[in-house]
N, C-alpha and C positions, 0 to 999 in steps of 0.2 A: 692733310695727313696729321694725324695724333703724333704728338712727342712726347706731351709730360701729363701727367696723372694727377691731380689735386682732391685732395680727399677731406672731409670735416672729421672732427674725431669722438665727441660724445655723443652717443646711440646710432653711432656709424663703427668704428671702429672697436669703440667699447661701452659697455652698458653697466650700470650700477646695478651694485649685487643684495642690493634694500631701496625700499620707498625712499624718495627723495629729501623728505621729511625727517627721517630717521638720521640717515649721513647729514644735514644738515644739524640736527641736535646736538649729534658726537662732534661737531665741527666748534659748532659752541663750547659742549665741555672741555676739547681742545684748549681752547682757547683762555678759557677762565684757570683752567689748571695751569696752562704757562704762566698766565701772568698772577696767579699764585704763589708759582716759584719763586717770582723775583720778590715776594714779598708786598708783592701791591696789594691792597684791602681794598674790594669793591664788593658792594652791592649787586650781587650776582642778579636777580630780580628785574634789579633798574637799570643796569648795566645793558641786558639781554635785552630789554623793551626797546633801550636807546639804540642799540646795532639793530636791530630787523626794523627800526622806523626806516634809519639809514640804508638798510640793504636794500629792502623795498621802497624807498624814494629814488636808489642806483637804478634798479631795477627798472622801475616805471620811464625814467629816464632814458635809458636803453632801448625799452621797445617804444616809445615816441619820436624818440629825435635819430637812433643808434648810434646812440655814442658810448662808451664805455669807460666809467668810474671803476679804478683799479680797486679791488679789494684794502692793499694798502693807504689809500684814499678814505676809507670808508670807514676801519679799525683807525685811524690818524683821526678824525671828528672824531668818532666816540671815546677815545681816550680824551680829547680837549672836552669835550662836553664833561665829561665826568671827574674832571680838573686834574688830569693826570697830564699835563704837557712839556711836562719840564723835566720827562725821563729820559730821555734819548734818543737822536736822529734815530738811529736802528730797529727802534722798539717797534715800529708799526710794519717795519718788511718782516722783521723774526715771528711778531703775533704772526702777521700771516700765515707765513710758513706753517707754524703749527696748525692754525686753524684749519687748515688744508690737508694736515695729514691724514686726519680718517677716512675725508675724501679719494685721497690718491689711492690708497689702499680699496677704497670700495667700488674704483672702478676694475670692471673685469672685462678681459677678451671676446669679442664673439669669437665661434670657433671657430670660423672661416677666414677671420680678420688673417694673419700670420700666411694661411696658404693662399690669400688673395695678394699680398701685398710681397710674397716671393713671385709670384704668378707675371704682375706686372712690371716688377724687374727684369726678372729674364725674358719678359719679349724684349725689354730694348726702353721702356717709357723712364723717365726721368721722373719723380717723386715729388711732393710737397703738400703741406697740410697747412689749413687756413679752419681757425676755430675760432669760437666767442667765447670767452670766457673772462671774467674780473681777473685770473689771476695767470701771467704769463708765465712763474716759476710753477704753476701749477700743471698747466699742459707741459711743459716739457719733464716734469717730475712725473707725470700718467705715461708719457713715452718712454722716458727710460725706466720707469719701474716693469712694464710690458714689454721691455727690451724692442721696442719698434723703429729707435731712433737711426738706427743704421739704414733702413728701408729708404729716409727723407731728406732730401739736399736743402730744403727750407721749412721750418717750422715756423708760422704767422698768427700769433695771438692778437686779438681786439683789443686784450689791456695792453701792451706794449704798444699798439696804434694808436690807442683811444676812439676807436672807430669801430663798428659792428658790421658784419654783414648785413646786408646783402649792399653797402657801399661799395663804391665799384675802387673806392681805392684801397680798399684789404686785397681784395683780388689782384691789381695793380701791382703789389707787391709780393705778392707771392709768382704771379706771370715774370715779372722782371726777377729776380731773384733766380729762375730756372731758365730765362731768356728764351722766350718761348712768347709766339703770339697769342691772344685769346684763340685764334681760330685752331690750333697747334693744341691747344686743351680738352681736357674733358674734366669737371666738378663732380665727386661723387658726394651725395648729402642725405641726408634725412629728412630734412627741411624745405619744403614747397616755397616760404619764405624767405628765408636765410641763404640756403644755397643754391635752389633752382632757379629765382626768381633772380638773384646778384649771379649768378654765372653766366644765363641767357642774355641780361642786359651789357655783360662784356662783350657777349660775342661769344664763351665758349659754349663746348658743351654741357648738356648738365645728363647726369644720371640719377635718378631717386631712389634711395634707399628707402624702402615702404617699411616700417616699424610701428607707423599709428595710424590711425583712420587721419584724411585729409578732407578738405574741404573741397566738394565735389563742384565747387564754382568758380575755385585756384585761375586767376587769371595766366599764371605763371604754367606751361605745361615743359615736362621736361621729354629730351629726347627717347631715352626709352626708361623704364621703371623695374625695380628688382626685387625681390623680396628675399634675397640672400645675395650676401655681399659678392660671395664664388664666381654671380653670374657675368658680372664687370668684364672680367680680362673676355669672356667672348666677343661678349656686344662689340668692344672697342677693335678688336683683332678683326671681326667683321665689315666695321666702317673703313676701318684702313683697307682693305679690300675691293671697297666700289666707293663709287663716289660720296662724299660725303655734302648732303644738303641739309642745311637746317627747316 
């Protein structure tokens, strides 16, 4: 029997409303203008070369090992690199902040996200969200900007973990947090890797959210696949109904 509902949140829940590329750039000039304000004189140029070596070292990181270098980790080197280390504990969680805002803002709602995620409340399931991203104030800054945060009894970032999906202890924690066995689950994702693949090996269920072509040789197959988020509260209202076998 389904109890709780777990969901990932970027191009599941929400999708960015520019190339990746683009909100990335504004995230930079974010960040250069902050710490312009306080007066700091950098080398915007060398500055930038030094954070994308770093981001994309985090990054590569992440997808070999899944571990997860917090954004603030990663603005905290590049400010020492650039001999800026002796401005203050703070200075590398506020950079972030900033660096993030354009982000926050440019992600946007699908338009089913909202009448999916009332849908599955009022059958009765219990809520929570499990995402990868560097930066924890980030995701929960994307849920309460989209006013989502009421829908989810746990919210489970990878940088607060230090851990990526598809490890089965993000998942871990977000099942314990809503006391709820894996088999008591269903994973809703976009992700063949990240979500279907780590929800299966817990034991729950998984649902895919189809958004981009996938690799048609996925060893990972999930229980049933969607191409609009809407379709969820059926599926899952259905398996409570008859037997449910993986």
């Amino acid at each position: 029997m389904v109890r709780a509902v777990l969901v990932d949140l970027g191009d599941t829940l929400v999708h960015l409303d520019r190339p990746w590329d683009d909100v990335f750039q504004a995230n930079l000039e974010s960040l250069h203008n902050y710490l312009t304000s306080l007066g700091i004189k950098i080398d915007e140029r060398k500055f930038n070369d030094r954070f994308v070596r770093l981001f994309n070292d985090a990054s590569y990181q992440a997808d070999l090992f899944k571990i997860e270098v917090p954004m603030e980790e990663i603005i905290a080197k590049s400010l020492r690199k650039s001999g800026l280390q002796m401005l203050g504990v703070d200075l590398p969680t506020n950079a972030m902040i900033e660096f993030y805002r354009p982000e926050v803002e440019a992600w946007q709602l699908y338009s089913d996200t909202v009448e999916t995620l009332t849908k599955l409340s009022e059958d009765g399931y219990v809520l929570g969200l499990i995402s990868n991203a560097k930066s924890d104030w980030a995701v929960r800054a994307i849920v309460q900007r989209r006013e989502l945060d009421g829908f989810f009894k746990t919210i489970v970032s990878s940088a607060a973990l230090k851990i990526r999906k598809p490890r089965r202890e993000i998942f871990t924690r977000g099942l314990d947090d809503l006391n709820v066995k894996p088999s008591e689950a269903v994973f809703i994702g976009d992700s063949i890797q990240a979500d279907v693949a780590g929800a299966k090996y817990m034991g729950m269920y998984a649902i895919h959210v189809l958004r981009k072509p996938v690799d048609p040789e996925s060893l990972s197959k999930p229980d049933a696949t969607v191409t609009a988020l809407a379709e969820t509260p059926g599926i899952i209202a259905q398996w409570n109904r008859g037997p449910l076998t993986h």
